[in-house]
N, C-alpha and C positions, 0 to 999 in steps of 0.2 A: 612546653609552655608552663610558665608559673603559676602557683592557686597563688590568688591575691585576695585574703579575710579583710573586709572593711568590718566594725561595727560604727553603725547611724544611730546615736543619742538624741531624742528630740520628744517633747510631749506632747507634738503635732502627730499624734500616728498617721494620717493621711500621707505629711509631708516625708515621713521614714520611707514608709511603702514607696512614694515615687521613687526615691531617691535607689532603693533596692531593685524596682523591675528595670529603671532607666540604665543602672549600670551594671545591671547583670544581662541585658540585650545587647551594651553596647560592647562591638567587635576588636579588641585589646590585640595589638598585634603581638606583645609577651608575653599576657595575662588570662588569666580562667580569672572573673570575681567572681566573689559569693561576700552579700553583705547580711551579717546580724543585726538586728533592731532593737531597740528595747525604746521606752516611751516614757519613762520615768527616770529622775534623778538613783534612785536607789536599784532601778533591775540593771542600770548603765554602770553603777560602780561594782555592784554584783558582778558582773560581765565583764571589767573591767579587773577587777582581782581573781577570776578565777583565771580569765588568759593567764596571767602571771605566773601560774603555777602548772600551765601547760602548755601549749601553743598562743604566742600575742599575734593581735591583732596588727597587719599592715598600718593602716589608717584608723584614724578613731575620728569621727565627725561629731561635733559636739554642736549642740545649741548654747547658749548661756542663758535665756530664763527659763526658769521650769517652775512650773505649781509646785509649792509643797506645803510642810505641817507651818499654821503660824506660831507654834508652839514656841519654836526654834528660828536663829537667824535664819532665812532660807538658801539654801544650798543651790549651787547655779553651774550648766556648764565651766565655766573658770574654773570653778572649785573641782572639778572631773577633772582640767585639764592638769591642774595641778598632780592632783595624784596621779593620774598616767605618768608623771614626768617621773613621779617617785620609783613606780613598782615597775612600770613596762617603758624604761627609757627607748628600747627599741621600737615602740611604734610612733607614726608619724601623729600627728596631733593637728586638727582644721576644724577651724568654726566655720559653722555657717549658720547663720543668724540674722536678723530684718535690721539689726541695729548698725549705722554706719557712722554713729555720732565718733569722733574722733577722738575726744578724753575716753570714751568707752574701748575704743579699737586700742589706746594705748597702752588702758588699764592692763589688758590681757596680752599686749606685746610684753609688758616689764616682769608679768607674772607666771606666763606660761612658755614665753618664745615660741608660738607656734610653726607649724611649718607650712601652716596655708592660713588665707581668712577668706569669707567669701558673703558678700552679702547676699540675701535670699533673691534680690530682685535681678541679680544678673544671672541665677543661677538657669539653666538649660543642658540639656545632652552635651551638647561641644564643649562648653566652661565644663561640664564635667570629667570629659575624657582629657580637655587636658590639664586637670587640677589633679588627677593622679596618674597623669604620665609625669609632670614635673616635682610634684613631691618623692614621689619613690626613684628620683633621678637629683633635680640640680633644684631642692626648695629653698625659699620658699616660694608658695602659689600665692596672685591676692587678686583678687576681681579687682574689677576700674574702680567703683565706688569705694572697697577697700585702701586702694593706692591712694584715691583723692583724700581719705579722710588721715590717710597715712603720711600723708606730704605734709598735711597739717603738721602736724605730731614734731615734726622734725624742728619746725621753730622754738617747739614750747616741750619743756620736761616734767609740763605737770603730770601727777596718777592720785588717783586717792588708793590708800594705802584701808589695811583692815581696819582701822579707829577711824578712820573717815565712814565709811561703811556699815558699821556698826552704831556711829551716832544717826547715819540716815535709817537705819532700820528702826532703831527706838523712838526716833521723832516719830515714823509712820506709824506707829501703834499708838502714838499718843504722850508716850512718856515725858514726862515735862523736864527740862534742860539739866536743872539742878536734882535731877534721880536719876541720869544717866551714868553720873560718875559709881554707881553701882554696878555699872555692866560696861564700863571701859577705863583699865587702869590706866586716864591723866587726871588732872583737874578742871572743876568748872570750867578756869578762865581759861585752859585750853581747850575746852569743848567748844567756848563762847566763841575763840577765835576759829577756831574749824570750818563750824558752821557759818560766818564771815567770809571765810576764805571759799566755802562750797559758791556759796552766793554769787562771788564774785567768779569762778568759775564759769557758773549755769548762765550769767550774764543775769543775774535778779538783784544784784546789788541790794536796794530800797526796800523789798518784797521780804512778805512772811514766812514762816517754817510751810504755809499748805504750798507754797512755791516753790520751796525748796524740794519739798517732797514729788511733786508734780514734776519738776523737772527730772528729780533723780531716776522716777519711774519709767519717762519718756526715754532716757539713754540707757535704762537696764542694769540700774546699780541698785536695786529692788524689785 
């Protein structure tokens, strides 16, 4: 029987710990698991580079919001998932996350290619045994809620890219439009349009920057 290393990234430590005793009880017909935890954005990429330099992780389960410094853009599972792709291509890569908004589900299809997604509300024992029988077999895994927002996806090729993201992070701190171009190489009038184009995404068209931001925070792109 196989040892199967999952590590669970999440700043819910409640929800790590379930996630740890539920699939380390559950009865693996080829598998031993053993999952590592961490709860923060930085003990998870800790964990995440020193695999690389010795044994990698099977699975890496990742959240995509996490508290962090507001010093700094904030750093979010995506941005984990990214670097696993860089340093530890051999381990498999699944969100699981409350977020099933579909611009957001797609952000991280274009970004990470995952090999599962799994929204938190379908999540249980069964969705979990078999979200890694089928990723360390025929991935990818995606819960129902995942697929429905993913069906979406397929008519529409929008994503917000890093300057999308970065003007929504400076608007929430406050930064006023015309001192952005400080902290994202375009100009004004393509910040002006961006945020336009956010608008019309989020469906606020009419609506102000606290909307803009309001809505960005609901789908997890801050």
């Amino acid at each position: 029987m196989r040892n199967l290393r999952i590590l669970a990234v999440d700043d819910h430590e409640m929800t790590i710990i379930g996630y740890k005793y539920i699939l380390e009880d559950i009865d693996f017909e080829d598998y031993k698991v053993h999952v590592d935890i961490a709860n923060s954005y930085d003990l998870g990429k800790e964990k995440i580079e020193a695999s690389s330099k010795s044994l990698y992780y099977d699975i890496i389960f990742l959240d995509i919001q996490m508290f962090t410094s507001e010093e700094k853009r904030p750093q979010t599972g995506e941005d984990l998932g990214i670097l696993a792709r860089t340093i530890v291509p051999e381990s498999k890569v699944v969100f699981m996350s409350s977020f099933n908004d579909n611009y957001r589900i797609n952000s991280i299809l274009k970004s990470v290619n995952p090999d599962g997604y799994m929204v938190k509300s379908d999540i249980d024992p069964k969705s979990l045994r078999d979200l890694v029988n089928t990723v360390m077999t025929v991935p990818p895994y995606y819960s129902s809620k995942a697929l429905v927002a993913i069906r979406k996806t397929m008519a529409n090729d929008i994503v917000l890219d890093e300057n999308d993201r970065k003007i929504l992070y400076y608007i929430s701190l406050g930064t006023k439009t015309k001192d952005i171009v400080s902290y994202v190489s375009i100009s004004l009038p393509s910040i002006e349009n961006r945020k336009r184009h956010l608008k019309t995404i989020f469906g606020i068209d009419k609506q102000n920057d606290l909307a803009l931001i309001t809505e960005a925070k609901k789908r997890g792109f801050i």
